[in-house]
C-alpha positions as CSV (number, residue, x, y, z in Angstrom):
1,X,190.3,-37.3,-109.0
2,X,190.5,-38.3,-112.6
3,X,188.4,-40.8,-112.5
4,X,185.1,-38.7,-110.6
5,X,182.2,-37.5,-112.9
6,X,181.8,-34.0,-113.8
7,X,178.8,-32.2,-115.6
8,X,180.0,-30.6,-118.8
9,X,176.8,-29.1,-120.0
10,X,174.1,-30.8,-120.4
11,X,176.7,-34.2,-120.4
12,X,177.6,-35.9,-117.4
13,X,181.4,-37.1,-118.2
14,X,182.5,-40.1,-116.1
15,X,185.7,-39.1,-115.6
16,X,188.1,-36.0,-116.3
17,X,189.6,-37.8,-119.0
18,X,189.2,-36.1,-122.6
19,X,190.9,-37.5,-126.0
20,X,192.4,-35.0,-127.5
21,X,191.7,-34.5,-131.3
22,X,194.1,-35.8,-133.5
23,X,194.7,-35.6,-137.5
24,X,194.0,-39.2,-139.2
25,X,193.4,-38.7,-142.3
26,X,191.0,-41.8,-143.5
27,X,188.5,-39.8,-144.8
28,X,189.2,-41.1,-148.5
29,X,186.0,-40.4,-150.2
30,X,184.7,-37.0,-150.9
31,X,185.9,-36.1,-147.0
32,X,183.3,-38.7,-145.9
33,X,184.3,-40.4,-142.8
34,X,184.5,-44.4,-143.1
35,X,183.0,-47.7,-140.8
36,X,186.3,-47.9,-139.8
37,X,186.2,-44.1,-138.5
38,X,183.2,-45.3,-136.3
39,X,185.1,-48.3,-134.7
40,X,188.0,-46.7,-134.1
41,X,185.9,-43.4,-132.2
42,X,183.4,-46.4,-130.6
43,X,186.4,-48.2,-129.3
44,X,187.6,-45.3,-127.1
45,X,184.0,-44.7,-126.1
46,X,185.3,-45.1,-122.2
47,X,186.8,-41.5,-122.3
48,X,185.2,-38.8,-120.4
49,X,184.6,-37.0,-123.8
50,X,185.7,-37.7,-127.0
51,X,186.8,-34.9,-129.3
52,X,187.3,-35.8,-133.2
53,X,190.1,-35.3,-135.1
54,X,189.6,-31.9,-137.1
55,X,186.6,-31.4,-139.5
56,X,186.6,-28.6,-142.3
57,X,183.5,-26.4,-142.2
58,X,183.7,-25.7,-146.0
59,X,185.9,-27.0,-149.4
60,X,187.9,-24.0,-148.5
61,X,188.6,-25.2,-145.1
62,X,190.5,-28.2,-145.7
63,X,194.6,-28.3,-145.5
64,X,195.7,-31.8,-145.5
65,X,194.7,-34.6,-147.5
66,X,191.9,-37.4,-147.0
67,X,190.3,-35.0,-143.8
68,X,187.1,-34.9,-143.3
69,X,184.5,-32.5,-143.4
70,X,180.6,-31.5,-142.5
71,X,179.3,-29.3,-145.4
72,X,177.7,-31.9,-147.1
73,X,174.2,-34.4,-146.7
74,X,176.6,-37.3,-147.6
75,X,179.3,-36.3,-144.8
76,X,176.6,-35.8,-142.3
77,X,175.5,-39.4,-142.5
78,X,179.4,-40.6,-142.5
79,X,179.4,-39.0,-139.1
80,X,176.1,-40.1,-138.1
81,X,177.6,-43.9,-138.3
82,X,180.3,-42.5,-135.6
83,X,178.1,-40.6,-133.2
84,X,175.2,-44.0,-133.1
85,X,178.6,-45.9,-132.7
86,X,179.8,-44.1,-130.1
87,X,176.9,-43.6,-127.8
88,X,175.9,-47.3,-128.7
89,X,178.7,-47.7,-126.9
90,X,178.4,-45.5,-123.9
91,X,180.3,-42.5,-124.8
92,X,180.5,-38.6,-125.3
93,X,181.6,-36.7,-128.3
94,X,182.4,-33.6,-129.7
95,X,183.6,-32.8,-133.4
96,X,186.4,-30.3,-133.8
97,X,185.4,-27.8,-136.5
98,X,188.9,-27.3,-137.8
99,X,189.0,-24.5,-140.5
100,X,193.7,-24.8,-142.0
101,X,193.5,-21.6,-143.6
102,X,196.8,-20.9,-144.7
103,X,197.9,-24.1,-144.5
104,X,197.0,-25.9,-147.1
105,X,198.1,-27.0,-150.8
106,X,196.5,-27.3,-154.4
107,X,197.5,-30.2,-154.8
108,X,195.6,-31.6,-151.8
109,X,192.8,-29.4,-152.4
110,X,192.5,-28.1,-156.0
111,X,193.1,-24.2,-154.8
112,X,194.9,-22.2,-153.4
113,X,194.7,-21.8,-149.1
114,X,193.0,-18.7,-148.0
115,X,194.3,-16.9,-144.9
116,X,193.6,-13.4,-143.2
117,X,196.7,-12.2,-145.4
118,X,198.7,-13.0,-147.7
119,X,201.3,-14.7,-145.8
120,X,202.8,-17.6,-146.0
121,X,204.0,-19.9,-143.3
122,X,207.5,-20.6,-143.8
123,X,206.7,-24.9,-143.5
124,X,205.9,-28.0,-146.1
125,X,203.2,-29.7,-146.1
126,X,202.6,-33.2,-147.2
127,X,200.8,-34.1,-150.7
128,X,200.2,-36.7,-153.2
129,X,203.6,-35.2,-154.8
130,X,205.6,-35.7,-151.8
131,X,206.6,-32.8,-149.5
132,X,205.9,-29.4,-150.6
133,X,206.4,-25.9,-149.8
134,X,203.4,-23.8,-148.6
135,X,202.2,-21.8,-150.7
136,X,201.4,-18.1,-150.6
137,X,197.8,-18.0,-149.6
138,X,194.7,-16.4,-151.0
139,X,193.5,-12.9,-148.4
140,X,190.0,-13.3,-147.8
141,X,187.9,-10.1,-148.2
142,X,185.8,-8.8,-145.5
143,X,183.1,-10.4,-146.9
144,X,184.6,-13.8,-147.5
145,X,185.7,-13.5,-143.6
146,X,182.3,-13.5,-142.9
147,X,180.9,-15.7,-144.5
148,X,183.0,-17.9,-143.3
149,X,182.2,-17.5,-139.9
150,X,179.0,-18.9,-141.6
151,X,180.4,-21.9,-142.6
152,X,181.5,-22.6,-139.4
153,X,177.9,-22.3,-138.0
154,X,176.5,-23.8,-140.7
155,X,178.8,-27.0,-139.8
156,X,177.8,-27.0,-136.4
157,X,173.9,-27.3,-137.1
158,X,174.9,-29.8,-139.1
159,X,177.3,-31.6,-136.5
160,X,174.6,-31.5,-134.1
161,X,172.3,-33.3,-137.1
162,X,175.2,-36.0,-137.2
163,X,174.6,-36.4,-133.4
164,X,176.9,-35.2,-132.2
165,X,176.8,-33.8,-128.1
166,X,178.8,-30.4,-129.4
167,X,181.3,-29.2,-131.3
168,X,185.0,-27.6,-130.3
169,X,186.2,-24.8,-132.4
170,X,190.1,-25.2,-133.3
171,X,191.7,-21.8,-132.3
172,X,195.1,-23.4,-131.7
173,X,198.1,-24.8,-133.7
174,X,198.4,-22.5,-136.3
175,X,195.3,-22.8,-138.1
176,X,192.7,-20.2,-139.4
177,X,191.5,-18.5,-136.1
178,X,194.7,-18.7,-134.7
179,X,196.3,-17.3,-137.5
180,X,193.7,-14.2,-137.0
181,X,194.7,-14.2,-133.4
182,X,198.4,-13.9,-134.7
183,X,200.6,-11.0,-135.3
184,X,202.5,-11.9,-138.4
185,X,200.2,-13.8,-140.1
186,X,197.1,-10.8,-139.2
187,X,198.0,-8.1,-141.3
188,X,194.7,-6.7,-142.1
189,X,193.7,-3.5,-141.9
190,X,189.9,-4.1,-141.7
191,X,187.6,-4.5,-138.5
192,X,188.7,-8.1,-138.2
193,X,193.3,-7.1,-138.0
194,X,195.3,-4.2,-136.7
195,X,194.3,-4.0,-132.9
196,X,194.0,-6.6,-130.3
197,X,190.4,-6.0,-130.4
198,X,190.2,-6.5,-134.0
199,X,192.5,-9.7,-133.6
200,X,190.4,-11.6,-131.7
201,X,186.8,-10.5,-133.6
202,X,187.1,-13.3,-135.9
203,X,187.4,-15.9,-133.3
204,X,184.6,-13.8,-131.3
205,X,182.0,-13.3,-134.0
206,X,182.6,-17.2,-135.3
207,X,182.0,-18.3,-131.9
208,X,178.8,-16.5,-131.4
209,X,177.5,-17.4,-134.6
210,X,178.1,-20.9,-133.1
211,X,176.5,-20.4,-130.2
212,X,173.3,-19.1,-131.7
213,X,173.2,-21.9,-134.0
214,X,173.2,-25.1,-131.5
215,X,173.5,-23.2,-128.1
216,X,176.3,-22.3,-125.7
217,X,176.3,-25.2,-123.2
218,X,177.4,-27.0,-126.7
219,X,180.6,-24.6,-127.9
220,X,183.9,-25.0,-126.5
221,X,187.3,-24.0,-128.0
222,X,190.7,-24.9,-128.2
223,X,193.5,-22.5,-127.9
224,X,197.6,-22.9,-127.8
225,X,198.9,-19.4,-126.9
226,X,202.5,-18.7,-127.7
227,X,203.3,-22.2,-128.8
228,X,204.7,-21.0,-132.3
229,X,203.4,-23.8,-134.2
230,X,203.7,-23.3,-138.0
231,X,205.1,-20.0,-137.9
232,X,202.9,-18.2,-135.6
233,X,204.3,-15.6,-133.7
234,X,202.3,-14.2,-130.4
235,X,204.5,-11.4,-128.8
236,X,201.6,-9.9,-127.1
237,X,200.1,-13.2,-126.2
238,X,199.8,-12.1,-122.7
239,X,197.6,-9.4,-124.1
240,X,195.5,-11.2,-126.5
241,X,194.3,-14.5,-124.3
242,X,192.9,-12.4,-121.8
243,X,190.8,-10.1,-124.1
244,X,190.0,-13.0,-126.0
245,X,189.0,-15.4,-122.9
246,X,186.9,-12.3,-121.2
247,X,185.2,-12.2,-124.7
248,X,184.4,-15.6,-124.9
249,X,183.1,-15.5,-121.4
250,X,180.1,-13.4,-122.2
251,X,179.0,-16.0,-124.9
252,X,179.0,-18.4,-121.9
253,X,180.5,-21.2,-124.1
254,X,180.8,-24.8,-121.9
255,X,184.6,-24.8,-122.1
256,X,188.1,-24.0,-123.0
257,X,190.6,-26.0,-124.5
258,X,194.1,-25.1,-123.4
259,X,196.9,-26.5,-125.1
260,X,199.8,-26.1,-122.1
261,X,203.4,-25.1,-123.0
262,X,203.9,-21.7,-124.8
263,X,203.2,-19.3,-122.2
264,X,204.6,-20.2,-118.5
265,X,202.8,-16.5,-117.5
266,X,199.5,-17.6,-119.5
267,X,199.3,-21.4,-118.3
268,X,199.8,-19.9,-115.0
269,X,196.6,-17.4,-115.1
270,X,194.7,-19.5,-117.3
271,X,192.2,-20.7,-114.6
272,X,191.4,-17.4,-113.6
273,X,191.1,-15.8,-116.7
274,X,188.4,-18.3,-117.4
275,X,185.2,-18.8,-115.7
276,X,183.9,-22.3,-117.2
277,X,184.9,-26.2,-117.6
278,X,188.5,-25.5,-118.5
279,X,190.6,-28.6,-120.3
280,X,194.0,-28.4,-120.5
281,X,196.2,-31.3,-122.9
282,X,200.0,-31.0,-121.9
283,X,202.2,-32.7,-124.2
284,X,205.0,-31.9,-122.1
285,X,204.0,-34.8,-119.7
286,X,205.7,-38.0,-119.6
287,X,203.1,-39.9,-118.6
288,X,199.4,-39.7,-118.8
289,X,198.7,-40.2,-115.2
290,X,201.4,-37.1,-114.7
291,X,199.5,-34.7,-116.7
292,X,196.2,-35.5,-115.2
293,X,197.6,-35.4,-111.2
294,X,199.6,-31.9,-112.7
295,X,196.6,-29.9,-113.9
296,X,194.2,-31.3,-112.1
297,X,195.8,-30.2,-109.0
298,X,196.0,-26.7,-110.9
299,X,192.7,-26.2,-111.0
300,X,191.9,-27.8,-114.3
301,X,188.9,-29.6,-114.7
302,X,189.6,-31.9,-117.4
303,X,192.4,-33.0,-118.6
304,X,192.9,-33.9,-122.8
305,X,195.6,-36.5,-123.6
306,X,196.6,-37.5,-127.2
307,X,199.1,-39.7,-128.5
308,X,198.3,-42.5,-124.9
309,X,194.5,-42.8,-126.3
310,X,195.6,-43.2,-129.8
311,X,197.2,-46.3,-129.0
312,X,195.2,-47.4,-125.9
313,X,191.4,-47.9,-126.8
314,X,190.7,-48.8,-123.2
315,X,192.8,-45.9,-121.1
316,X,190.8,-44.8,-118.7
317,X,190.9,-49.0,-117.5
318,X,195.0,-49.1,-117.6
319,X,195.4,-45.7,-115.8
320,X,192.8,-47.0,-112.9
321,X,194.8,-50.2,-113.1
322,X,198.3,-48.8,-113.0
323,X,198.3,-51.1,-116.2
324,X,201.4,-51.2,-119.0
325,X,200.3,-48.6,-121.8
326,X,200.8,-49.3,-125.1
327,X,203.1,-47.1,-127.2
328,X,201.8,-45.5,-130.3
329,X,203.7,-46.7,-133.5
330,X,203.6,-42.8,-135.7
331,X,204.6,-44.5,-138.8
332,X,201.1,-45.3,-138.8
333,X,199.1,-42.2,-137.7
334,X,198.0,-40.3,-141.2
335,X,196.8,-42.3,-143.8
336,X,196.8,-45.9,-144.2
337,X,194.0,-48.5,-142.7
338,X,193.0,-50.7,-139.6
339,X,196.8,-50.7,-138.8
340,X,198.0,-48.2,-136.1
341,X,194.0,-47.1,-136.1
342,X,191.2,-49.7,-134.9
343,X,194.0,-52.8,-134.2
344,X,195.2,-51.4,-130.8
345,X,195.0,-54.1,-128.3
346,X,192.8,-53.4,-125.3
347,X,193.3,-55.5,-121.7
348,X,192.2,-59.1,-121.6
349,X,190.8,-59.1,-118.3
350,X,190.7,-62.0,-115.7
351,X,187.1,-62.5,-114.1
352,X,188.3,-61.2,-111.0
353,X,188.9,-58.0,-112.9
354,X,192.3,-57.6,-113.2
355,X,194.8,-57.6,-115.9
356,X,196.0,-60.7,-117.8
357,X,199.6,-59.2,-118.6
358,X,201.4,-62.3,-120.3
């Protein structure tokens, strides 16, 4: 089952085998992604679908240092590199529009975070200067809240100029749409904070400016109810998903990326509150092959694993194998260069086809 094809789209995947975004941070010039960003995404061309690590929309987007971003001609033709790299060499991809809001630091970004209010999450974050407190963030106005659903759609025209096959909106992990989605860090008392209905309007209204910018069959979104990452707290979560899924589901977008593990009641109704391609990544698995026979077997129709494709280039050729998997040294996951990034080693192969294990 993980290894049949299944139309995402206008994609055909070969396998039910995603790689889940993950944070890099190699983006060292003006949030430009590198050659090495393109061997490193070409490498891992063999997953079903690739999605990127997280890419700010705007200046005011980014959190973290040396991330990328699509607001600009020269990060455009960065990303251009990755995508001809990529489907050079076979593969699928998707870039995760990834706005930190509130988290975020001057020192990695020259200003102050913005956030739906003036909240801060109770976490450090890392900067030139060592680890540092979160700062109280900036409250966007109502029309700053639009127009960053703007930037947002503004990125994804220009994703799809980079070539890529689609973009992901990052809803999950405590980041700017999530933190709308949030309780604690949602205090507004404009259209987009107080109810449940006005909680979810920013993710709602960014995805179908989205949609009308490069079409729904190229939109998903990723969403981690109830995890509490970086101080979010979700109560109601059992309330909010389901208005928020039966939103998205008129917009008709090609998926929804489910981060497993907060909600037992939510990952157990997730397939039938939504309608399309749902991914799920469980990082609760102990094995890749685990996760993909668990959800899969839930219903699931594509499963997203991290930290196994990180350090395997080739994964979707050691799971049909039932080949060793390297393990992923984390010393070597933000920052740095071709170590712990691009210098994975992939199976040496016999001619008969089968692994050459020492």
């Amino acid at each position: 089952m993980p290894f049949s094809a299944f139309e995402l789209g206008r994609l055909q995947l070969p396998s039910r085998l995603v790689m889940a975004p993950m944070t890099r941070s190699r983006a060292y010039v003006d949030g430009i992604p590198s050659s090495l960003t393109a061997l490193y995404y070409a490498q891992r061309a063999s997953a079903g679908l690739i999605v990127t690590e997280g890419i700010q929309p705007s200046p005011a987007g980014k959190g973290y240092m040396d991330t990328p971003g699509l607001h600009t001609d020269e990060q455009v033709a960065g990303w251009r590199e990755v995508t001809d790299a990529v489907h050079a060499a076979g593969g699928r991809i998707f870039a995760q529009l990834m706005h930190a809001g509130r988290i975020g630091h001057p020192d990695n970004t020259g200003a102050l975070p913005v956030a739906p209010s003036a909240v801060p999450a109770a976490e450090q974050i890392f900067t030139p200067n060592g680890m540092q407190d979160l700062p109280v963030p900036v409250e966007l106005t109502t029309a700053e809240v639009e127009a960053t659903v703007q930037d947002f759609a503004d990125a994804a025209r220009r994703a799809v100029d980079a070539g890529f096959d689609g973009v992901e909106l990052h809803g999950a992990n405590g980041y700017l749409i999530h933190q709308f989605l949030s309780q604690n860090a949602n205090l507004r008392d404009d259209r987009f904070g107080g109810s449940v209905e006005g909680r979810i309007r920013f993710a709602v209204e960014t995805a179908r400016a989205v949609v009308e910018a490069i079409g729904a069959d190229r939109v998903g979104i990723r969403i981690s109810p109830a995890t509490g990452v970086q101080g979010i707290v979700e109560d109601d979560a059992h309330v909010v998903y389901p208005a928020l899924l039966s939103a998205l589901a008129e917009l008709d977008l090609v998926y929804v990326h489910h981060l497993a593990g907060g909600s037992e009641e939510i990952d157990g109704r997730i397939r039938g509150l939504w309608p399309n391609t749902l991914i799920v990544n469980d990082p609760s698995a102990a094995h890749p092959a685990e996760a993909a026979d668990r959800w899969l077997g839930r219903g699931a129709d594509l499963v997203a694993l991290g930290k196994y494709f990180l350090a395997n280039p080739d994964l979707p050729l050691r799971l049909r194998l039932g080949a060793p998997l390297n393990e992923p040294d984390f010393s070597t996951a933000f920052g740095g260069d071709h170590r712990g990034y691009t210098d994975y080693p992939a199976l040496s192969l016999h001619p008969a086809g089968e692994p050459a294990l020492g």
